[in-house]
N, C-alpha and C positions, 0 to 999 in steps of 0.2 A: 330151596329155591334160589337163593344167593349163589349158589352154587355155578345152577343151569343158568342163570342171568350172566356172570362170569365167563364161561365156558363160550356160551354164543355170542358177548363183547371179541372174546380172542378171535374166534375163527372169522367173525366180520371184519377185524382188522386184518386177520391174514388173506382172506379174499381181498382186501383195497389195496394189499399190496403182493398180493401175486404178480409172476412174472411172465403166466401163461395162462391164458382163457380155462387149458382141462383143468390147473391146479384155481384157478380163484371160483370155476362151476365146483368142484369139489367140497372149499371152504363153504361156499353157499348154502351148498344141502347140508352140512354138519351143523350149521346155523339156523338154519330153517328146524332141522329135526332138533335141536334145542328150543326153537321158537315154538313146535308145535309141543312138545312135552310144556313148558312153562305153562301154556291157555290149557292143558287138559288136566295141571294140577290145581289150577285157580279154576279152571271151573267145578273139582272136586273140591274145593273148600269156601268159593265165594259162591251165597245164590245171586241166579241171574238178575235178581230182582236191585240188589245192593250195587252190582257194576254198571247197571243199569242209569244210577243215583247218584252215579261218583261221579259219570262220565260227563265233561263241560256238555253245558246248554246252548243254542245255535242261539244266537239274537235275532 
């Protein structure tokens, strides 16, 4: 997981400093599809019930 957390830090900084809209939409999705792998392997090892409990409470 370290990993995937890693990998989609990089490609966010390199979308913030793209030089061109196609190249910082690119980084995005490479980001994004890090972003979506990370929630689909926490949600194969967290139950929903526990992120549920972690997550701050509204006042």
């Amino acid at each position: 997981m370290n990993d995937l957390y890693s990998r989609q830090q990089v490609e966010l900084m390199r979308a913030a400093e793209a030089e061109t809209l196609e190249v910082r939409e690119e980084h995005q999705e490479l980001a994004d599809g890090y972003g979506r792998e990370i929630k689909r392997q926490r949600d194969l090892f967290v139950p929903y019930t526990m992120r549920r409990e972690a997550a701050p409470q509204a006042k």
